[in-house]
mmCIF file as gemmi writes it, N, C-alpha and C atoms, coordinates in Angstrom:
data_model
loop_
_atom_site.group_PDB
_atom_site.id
_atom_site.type_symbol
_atom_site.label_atom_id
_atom_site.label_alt_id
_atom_site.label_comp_id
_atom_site.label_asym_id
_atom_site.label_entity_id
_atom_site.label_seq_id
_atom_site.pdbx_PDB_ins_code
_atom_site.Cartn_x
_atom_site.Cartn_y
_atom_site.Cartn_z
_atom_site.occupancy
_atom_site.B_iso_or_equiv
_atom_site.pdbx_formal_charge
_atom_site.auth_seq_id
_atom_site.auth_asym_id
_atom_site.pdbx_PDB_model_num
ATOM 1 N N . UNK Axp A 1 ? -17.79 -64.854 -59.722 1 0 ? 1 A 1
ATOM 2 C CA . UNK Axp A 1 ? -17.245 -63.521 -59.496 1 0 ? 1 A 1
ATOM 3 C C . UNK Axp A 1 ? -16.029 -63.333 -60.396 1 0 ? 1 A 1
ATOM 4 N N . UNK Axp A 2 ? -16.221 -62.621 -60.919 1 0 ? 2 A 1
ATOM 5 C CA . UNK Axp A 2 ? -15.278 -61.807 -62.372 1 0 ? 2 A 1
ATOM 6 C C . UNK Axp A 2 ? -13.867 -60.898 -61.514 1 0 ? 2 A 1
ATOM 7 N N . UNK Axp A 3 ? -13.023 -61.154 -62.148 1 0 ? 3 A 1
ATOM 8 C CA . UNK Axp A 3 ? -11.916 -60.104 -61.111 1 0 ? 3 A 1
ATOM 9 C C . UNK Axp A 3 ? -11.769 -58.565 -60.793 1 0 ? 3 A 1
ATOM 10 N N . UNK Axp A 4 ? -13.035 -58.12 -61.851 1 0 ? 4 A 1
ATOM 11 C CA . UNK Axp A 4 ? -13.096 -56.828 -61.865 1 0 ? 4 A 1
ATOM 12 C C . UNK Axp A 4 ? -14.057 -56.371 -60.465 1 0 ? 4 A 1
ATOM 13 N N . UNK Axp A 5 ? -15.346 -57.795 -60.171 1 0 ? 5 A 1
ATOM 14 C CA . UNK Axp A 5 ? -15.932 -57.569 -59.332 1 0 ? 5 A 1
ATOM 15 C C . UNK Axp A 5 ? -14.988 -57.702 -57.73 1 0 ? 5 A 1
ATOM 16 N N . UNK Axp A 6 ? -14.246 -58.427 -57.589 1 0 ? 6 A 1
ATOM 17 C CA . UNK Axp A 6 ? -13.098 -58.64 -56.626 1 0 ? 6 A 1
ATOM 18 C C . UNK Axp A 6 ? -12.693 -57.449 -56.12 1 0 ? 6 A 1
ATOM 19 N N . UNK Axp A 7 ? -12.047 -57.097 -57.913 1 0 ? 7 A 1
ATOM 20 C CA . UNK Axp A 7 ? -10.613 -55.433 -57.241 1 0 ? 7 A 1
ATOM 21 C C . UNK Axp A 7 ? -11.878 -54.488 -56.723 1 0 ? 7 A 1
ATOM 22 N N . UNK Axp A 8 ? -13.018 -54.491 -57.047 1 0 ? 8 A 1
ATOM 23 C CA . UNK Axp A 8 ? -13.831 -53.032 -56.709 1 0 ? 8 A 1
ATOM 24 C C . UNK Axp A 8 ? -14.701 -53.731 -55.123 1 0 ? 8 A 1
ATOM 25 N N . UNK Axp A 9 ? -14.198 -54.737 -54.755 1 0 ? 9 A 1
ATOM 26 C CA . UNK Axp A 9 ? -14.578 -55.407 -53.17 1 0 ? 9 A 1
ATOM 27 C C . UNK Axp A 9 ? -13.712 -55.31 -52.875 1 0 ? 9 A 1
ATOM 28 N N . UNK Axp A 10 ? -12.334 -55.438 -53.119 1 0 ? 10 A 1
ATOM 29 C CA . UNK Axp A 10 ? -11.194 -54.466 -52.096 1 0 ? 10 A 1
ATOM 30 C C . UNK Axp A 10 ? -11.167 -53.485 -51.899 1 0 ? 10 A 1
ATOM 31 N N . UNK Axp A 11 ? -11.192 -53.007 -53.31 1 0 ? 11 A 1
ATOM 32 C CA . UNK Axp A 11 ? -10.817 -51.3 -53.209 1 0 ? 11 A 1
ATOM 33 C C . UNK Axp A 11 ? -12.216 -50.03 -52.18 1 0 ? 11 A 1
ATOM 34 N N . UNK Axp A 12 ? -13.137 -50.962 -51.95 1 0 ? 12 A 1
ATOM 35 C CA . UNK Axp A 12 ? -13.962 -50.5 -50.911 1 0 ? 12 A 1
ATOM 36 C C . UNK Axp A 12 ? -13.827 -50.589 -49.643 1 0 ? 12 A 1
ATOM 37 N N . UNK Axp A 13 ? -13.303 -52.097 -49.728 1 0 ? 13 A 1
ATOM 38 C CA . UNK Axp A 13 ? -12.937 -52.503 -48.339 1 0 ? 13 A 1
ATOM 39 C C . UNK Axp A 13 ? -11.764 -51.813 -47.934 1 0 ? 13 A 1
ATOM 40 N N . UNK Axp A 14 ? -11.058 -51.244 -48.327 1 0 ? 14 A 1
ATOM 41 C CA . UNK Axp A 14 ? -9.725 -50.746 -47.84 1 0 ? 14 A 1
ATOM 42 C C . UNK Axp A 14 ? -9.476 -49.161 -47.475 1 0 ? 14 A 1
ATOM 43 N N . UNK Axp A 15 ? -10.89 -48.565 -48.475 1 0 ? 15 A 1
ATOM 44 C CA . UNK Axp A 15 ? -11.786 -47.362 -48.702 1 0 ? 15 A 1
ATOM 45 C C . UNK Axp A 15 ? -12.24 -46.955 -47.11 1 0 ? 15 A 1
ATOM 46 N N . UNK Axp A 16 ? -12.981 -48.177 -46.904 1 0 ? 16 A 1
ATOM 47 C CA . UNK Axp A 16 ? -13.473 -48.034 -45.433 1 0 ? 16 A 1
ATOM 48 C C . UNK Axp A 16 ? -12.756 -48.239 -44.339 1 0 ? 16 A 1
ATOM 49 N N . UNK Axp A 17 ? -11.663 -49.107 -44.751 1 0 ? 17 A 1
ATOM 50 C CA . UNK Axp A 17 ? -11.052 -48.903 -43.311 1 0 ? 17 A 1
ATOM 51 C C . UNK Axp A 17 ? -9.966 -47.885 -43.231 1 0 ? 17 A 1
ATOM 52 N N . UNK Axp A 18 ? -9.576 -46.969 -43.907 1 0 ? 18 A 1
ATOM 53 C CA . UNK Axp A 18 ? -8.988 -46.053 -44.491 1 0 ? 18 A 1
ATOM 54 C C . UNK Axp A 18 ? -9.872 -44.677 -43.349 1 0 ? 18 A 1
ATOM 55 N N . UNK Axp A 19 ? -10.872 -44.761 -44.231 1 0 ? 19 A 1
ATOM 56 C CA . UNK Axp A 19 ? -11.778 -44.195 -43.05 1 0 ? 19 A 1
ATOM 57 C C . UNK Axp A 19 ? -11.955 -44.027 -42.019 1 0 ? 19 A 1
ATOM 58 N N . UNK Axp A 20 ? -12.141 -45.7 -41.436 1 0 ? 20 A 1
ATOM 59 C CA . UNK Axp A 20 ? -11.497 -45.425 -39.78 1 0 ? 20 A 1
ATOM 60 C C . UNK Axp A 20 ? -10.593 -44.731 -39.487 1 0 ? 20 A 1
ATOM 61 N N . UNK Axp A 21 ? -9.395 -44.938 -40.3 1 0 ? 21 A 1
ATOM 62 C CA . UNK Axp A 21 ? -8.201 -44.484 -39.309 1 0 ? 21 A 1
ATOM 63 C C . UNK Axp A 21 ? -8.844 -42.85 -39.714 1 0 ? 21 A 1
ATOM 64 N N . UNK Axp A 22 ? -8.643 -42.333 -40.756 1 0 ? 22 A 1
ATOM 65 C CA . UNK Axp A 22 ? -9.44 -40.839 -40.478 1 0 ? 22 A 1
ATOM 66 C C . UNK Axp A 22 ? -9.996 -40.258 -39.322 1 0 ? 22 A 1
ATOM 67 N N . UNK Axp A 23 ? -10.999 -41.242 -38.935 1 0 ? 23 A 1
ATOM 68 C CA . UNK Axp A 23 ? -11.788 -40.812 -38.021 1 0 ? 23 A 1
ATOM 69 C C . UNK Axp A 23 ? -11.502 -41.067 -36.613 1 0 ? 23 A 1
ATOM 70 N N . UNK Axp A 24 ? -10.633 -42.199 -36.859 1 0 ? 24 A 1
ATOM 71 C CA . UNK Axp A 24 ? -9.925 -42.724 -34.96 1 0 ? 24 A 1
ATOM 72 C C . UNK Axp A 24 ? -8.381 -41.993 -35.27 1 0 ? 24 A 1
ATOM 73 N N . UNK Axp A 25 ? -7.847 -41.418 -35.917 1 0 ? 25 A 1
ATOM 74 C CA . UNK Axp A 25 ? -6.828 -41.28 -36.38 1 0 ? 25 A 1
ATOM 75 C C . UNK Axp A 25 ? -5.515 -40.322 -34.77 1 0 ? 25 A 1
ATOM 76 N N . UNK Axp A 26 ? -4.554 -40.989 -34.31 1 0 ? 26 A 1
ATOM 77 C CA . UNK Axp A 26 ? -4.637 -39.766 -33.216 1 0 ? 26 A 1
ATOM 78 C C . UNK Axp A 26 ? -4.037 -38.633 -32.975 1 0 ? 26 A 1
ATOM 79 N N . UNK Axp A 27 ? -3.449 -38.45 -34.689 1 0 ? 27 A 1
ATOM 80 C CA . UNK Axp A 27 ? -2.644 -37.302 -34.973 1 0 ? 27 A 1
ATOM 81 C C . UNK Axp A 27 ? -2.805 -36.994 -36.183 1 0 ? 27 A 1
ATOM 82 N N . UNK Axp A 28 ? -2.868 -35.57 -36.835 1 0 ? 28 A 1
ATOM 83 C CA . UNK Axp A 28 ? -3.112 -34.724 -38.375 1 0 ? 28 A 1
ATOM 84 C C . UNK Axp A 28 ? -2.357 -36.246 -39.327 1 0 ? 28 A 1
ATOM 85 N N . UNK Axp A 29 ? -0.949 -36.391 -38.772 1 0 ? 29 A 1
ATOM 86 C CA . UNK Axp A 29 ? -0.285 -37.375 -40.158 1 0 ? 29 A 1
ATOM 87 C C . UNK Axp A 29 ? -1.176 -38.886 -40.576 1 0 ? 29 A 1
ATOM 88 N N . UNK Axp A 30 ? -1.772 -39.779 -39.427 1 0 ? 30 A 1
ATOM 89 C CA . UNK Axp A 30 ? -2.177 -40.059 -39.753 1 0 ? 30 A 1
ATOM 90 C C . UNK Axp A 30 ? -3.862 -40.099 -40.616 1 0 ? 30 A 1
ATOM 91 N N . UNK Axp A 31 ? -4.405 -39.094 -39.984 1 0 ? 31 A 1
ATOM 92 C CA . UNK Axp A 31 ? -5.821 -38.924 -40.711 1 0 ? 31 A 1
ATOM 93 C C . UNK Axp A 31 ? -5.078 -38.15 -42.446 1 0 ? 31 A 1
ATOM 94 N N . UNK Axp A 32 ? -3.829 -37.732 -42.495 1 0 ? 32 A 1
ATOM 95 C CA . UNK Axp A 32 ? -3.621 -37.187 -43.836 1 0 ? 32 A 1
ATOM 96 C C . UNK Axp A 32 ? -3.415 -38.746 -44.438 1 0 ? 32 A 1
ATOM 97 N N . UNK Axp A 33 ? -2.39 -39.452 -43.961 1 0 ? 33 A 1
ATOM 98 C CA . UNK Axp A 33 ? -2.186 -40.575 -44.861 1 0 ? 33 A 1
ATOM 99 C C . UNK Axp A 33 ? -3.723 -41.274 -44.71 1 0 ? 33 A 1
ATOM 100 N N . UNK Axp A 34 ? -4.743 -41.816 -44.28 1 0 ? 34 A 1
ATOM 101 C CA . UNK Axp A 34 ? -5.842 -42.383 -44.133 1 0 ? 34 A 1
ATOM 102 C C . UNK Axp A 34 ? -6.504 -41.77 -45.578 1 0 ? 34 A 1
ATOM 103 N N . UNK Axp A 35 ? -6.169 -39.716 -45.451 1 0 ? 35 A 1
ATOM 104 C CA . UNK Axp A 35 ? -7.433 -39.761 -46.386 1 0 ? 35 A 1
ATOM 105 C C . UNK Axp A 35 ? -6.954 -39.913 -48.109 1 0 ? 35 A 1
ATOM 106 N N . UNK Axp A 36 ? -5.337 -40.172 -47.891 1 0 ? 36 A 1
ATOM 107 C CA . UNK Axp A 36 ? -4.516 -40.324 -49.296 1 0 ? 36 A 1
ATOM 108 C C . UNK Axp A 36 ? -5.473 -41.432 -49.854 1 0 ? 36 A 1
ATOM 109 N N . UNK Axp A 37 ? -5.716 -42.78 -48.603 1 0 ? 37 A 1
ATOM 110 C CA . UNK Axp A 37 ? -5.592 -43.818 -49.214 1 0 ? 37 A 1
ATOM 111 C C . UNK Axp A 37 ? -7.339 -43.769 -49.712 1 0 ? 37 A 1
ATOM 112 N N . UNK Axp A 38 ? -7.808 -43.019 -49.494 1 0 ? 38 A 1
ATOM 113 C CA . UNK Axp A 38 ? -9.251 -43.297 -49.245 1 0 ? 38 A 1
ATOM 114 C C . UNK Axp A 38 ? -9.555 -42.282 -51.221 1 0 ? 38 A 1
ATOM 115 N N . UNK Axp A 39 ? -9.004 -41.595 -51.456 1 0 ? 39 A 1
ATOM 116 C CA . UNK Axp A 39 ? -8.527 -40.585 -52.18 1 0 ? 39 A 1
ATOM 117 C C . UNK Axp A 39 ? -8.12 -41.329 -53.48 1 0 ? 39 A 1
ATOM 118 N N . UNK Axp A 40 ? -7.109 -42.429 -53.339 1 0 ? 40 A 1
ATOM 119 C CA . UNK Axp A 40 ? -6.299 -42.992 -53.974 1 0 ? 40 A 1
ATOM 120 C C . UNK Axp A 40 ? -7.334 -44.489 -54.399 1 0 ? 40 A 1
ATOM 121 N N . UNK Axp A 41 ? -7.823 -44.774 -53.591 1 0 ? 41 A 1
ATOM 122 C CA . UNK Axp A 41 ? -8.799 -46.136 -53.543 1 0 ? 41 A 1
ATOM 123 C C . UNK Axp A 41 ? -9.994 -45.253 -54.261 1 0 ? 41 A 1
ATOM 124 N N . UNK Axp A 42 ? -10.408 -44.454 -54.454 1 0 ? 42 A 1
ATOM 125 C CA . UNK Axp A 42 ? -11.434 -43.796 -55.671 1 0 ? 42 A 1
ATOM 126 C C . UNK Axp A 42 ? -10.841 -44.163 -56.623 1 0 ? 42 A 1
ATOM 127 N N . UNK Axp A 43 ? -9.563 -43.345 -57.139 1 0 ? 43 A 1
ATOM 128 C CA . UNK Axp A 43 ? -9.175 -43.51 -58.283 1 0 ? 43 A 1
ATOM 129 C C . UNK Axp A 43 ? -8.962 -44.533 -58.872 1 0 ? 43 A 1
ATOM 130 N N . UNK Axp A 44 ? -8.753 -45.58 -58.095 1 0 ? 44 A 1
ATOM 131 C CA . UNK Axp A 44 ? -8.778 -46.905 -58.277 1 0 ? 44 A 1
ATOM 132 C C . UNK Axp A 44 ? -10.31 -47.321 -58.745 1 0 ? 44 A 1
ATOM 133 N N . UNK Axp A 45 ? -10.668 -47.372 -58.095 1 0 ? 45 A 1
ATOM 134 C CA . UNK Axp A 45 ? -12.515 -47.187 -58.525 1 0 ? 45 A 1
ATOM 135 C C . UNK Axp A 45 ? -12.558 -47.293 -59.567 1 0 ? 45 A 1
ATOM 136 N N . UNK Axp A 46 ? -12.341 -45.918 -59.917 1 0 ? 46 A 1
ATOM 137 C CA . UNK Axp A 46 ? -12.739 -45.152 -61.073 1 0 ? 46 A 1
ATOM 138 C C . UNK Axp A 46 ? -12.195 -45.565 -62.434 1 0 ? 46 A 1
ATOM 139 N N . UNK Axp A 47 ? -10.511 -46.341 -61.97 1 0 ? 47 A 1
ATOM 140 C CA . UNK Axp A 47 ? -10.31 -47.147 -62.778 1 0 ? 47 A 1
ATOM 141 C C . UNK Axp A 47 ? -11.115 -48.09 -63.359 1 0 ? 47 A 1
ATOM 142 N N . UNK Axp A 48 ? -11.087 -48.728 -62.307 1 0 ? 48 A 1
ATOM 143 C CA . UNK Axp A 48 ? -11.71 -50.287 -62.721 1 0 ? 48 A 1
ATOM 144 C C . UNK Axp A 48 ? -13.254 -50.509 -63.207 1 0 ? 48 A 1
ATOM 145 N N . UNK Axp A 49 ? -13.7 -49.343 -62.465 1 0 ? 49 A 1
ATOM 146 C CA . UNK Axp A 49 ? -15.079 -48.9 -63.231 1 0 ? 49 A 1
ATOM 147 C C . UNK Axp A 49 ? -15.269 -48.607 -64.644 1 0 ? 49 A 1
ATOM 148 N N . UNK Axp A 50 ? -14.212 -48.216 -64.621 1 0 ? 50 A 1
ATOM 149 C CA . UNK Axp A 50 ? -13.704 -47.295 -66.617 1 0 ? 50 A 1
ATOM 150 C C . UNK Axp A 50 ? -13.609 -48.94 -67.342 1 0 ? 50 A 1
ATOM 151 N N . UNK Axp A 51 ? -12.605 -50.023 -66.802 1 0 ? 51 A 1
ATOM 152 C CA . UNK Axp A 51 ? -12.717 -51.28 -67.208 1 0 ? 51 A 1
ATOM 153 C C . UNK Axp A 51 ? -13.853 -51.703 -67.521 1 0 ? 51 A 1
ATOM 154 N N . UNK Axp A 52 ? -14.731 -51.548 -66.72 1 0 ? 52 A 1
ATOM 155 C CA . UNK Axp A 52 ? -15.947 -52.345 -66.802 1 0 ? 52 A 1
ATOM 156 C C . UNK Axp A 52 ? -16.699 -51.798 -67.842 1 0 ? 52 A 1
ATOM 157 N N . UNK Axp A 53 ? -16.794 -50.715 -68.16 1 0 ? 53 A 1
ATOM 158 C CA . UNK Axp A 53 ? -17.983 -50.005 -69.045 1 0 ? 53 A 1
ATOM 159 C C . UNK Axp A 53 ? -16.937 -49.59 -70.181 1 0 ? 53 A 1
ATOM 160 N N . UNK Axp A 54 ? -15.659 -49.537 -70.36 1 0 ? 54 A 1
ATOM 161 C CA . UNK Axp A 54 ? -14.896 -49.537 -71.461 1 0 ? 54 A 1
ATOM 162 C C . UNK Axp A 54 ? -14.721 -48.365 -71.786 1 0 ? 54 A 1
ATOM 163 N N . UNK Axp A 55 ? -14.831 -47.537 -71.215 1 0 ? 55 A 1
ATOM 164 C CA . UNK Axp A 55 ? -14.587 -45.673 -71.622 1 0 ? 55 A 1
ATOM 165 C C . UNK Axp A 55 ? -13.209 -45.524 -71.549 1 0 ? 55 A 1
ATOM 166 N N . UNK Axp A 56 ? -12.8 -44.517 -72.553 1 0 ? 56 A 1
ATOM 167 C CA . UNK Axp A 56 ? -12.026 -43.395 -72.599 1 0 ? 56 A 1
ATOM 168 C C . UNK Axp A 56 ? -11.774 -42.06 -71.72 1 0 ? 56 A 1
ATOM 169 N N . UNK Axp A 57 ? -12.952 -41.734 -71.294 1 0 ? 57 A 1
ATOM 170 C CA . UNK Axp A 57 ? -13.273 -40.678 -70.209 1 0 ? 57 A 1
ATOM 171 C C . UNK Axp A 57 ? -12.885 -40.555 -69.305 1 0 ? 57 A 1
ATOM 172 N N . UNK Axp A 58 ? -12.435 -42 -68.886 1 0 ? 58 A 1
ATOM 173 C CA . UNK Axp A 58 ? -11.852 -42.39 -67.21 1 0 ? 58 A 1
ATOM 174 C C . UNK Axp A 58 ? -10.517 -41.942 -67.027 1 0 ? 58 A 1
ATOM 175 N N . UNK Axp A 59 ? -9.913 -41.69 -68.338 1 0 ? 59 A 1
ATOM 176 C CA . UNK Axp A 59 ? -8.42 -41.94 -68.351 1 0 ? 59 A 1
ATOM 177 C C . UNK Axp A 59 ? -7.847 -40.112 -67.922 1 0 ? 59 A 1
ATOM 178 N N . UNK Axp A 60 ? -8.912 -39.714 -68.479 1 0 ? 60 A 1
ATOM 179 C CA . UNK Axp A 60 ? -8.803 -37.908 -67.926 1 0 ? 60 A 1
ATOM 180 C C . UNK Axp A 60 ? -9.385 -37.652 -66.327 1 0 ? 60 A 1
ATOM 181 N N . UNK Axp A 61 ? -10.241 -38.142 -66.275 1 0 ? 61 A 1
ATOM 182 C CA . UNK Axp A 61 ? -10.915 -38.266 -64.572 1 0 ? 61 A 1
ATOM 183 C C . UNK Axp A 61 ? -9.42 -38.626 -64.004 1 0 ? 61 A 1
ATOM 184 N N . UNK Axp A 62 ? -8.666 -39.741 -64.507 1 0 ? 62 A 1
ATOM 185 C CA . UNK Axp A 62 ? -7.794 -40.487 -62.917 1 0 ? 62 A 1
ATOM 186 C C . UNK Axp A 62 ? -7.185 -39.305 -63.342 1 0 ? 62 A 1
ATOM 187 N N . UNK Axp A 63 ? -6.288 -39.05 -64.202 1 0 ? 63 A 1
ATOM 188 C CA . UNK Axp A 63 ? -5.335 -37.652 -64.003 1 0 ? 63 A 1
ATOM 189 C C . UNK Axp A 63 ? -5.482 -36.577 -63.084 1 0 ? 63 A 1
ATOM 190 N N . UNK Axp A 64 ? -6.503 -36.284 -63.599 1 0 ? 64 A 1
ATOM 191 C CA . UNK Axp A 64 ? -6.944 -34.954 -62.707 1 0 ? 64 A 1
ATOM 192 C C . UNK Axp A 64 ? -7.265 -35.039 -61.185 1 0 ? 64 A 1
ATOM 193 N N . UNK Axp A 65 ? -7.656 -36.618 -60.693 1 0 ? 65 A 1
ATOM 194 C CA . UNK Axp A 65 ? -7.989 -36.855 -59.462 1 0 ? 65 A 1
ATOM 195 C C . UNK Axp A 65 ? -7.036 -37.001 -58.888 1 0 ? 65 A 1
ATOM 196 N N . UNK Axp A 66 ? -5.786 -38.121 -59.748 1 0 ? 66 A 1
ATOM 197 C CA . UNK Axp A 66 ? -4.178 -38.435 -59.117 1 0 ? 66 A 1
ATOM 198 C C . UNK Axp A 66 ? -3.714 -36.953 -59.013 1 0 ? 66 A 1
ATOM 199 N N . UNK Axp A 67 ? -3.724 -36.055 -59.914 1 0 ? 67 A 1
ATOM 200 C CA . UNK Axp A 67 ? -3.076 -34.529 -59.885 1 0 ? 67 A 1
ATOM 201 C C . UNK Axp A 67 ? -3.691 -34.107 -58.479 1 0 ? 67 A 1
ATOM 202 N N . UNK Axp A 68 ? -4.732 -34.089 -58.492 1 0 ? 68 A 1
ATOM 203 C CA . UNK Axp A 68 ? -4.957 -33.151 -57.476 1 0 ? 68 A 1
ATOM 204 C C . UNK Axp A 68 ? -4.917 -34.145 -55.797 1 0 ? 68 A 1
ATOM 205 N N . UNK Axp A 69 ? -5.081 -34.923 -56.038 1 0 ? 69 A 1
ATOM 206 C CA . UNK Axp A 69 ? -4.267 -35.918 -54.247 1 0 ? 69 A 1
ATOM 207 C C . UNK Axp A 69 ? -2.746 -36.055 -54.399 1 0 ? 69 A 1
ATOM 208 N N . UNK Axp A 70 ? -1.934 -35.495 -55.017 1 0 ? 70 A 1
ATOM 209 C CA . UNK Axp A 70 ? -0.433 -35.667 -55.194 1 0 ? 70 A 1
ATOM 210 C C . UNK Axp A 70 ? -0.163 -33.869 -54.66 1 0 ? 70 A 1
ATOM 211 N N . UNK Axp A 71 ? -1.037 -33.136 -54.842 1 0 ? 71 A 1
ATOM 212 C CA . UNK Axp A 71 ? -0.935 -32.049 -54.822 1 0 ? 71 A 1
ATOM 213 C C . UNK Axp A 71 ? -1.629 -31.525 -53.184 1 0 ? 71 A 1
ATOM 214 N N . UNK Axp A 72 ? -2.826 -32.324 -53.027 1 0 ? 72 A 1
ATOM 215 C CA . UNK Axp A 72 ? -3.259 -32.368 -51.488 1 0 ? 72 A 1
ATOM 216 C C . UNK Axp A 72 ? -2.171 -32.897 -50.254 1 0 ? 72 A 1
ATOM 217 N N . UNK Axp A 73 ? -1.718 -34.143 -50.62 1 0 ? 73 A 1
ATOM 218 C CA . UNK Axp A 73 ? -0.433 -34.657 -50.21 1 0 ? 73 A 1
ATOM 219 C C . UNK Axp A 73 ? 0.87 -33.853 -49.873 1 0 ? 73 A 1
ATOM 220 N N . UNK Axp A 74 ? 1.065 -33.274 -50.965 1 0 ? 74 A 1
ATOM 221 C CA . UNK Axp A 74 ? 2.215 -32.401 -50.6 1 0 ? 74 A 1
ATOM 222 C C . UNK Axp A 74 ? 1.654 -31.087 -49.926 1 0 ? 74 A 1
ATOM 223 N N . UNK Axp A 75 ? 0.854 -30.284 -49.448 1 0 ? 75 A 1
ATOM 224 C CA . UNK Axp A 75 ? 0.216 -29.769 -48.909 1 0 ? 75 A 1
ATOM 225 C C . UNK Axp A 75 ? -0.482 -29.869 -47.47 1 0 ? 75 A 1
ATOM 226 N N . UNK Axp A 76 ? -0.798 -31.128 -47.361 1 0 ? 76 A 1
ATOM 227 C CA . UNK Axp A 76 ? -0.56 -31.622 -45.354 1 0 ? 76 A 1
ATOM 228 C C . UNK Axp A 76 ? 0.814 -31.408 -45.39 1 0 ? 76 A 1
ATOM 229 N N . UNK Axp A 77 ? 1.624 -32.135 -45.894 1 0 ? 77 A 1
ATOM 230 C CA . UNK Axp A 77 ? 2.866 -32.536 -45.189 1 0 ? 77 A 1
ATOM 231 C C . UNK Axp A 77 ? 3.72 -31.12 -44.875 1 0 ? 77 A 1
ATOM 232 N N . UNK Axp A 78 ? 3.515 -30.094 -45.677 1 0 ? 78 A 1
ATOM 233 C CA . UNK Axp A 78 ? 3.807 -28.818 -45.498 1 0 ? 78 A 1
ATOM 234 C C . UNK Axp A 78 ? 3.165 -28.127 -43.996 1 0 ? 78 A 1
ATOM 235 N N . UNK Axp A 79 ? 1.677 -28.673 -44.107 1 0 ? 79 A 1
ATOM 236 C CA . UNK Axp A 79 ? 0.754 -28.185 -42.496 1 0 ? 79 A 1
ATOM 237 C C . UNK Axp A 79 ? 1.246 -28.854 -41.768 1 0 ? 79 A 1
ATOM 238 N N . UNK Axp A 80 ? 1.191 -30.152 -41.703 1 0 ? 80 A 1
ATOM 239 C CA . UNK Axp A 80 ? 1.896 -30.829 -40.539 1 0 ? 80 A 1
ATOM 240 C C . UNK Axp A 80 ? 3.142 -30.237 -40.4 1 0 ? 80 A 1
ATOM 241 N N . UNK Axp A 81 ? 3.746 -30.467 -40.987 1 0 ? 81 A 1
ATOM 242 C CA . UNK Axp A 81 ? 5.438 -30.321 -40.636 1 0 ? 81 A 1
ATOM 243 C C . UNK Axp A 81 ? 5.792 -28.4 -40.352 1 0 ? 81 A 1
ATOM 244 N N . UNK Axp A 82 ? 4.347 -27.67 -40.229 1 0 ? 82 A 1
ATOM 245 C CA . UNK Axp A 82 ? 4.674 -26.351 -39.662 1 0 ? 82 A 1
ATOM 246 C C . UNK Axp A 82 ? 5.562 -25.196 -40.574 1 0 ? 82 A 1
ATOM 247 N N . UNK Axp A 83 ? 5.326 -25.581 -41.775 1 0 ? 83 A 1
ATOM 248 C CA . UNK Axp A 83 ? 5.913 -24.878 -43.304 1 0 ? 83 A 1
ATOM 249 C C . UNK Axp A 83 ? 7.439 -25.029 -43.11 1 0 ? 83 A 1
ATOM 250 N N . UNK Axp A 84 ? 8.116 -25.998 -42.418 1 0 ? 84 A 1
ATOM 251 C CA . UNK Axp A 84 ? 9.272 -26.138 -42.341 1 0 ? 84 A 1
ATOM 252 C C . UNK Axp A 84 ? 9.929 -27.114 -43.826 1 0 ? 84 A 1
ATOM 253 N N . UNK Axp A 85 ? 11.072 -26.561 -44.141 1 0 ? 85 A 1
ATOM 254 C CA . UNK Axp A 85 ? 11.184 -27.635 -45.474 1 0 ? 85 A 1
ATOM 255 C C . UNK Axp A 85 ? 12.207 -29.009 -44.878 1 0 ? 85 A 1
């Protein structure tokens, strides 16, 4: 087992239990942080996937995926917290 095969057996495993808490989660903050990580563990993916097959392509995918969960992120925390600053 190669280390690339490793990081993409964590980054699933952590994917899924990420999930759980989503789904057992017993308040909005935590199912928001659950689905950061679940969100964030793609991009990771997607990294290490880009490693493996050696593309260029990947490097615009994570941007746009990190952009837009940095941008989801700040957007619960606004719902949760009741548009209070």
């Amino acid at each position: 087992m190669n280390p690339v095969d490793i990081a993409l057996l964590l980054l699933g495993a952590s994917m899924v239990l990420a999930a759980y808490r989503i789904l057992s989660g017993p308040d909005r903050a935590d199912r928001a942080a659950g689905a950061d990580v679940v969100l964030f563990g793609f991009v990771g993916l997607v990294v290490v996937l880009g490693l493996r097959v050696d593309s260029a392509l990947v490097v615009d995918i994570v941007l746009v995926c990190a952009l837009v969960g940095f941008l989801s992120a700040l957007s619960l925390a606004r719902l949760i917290s009741g548009g209070k600053r």
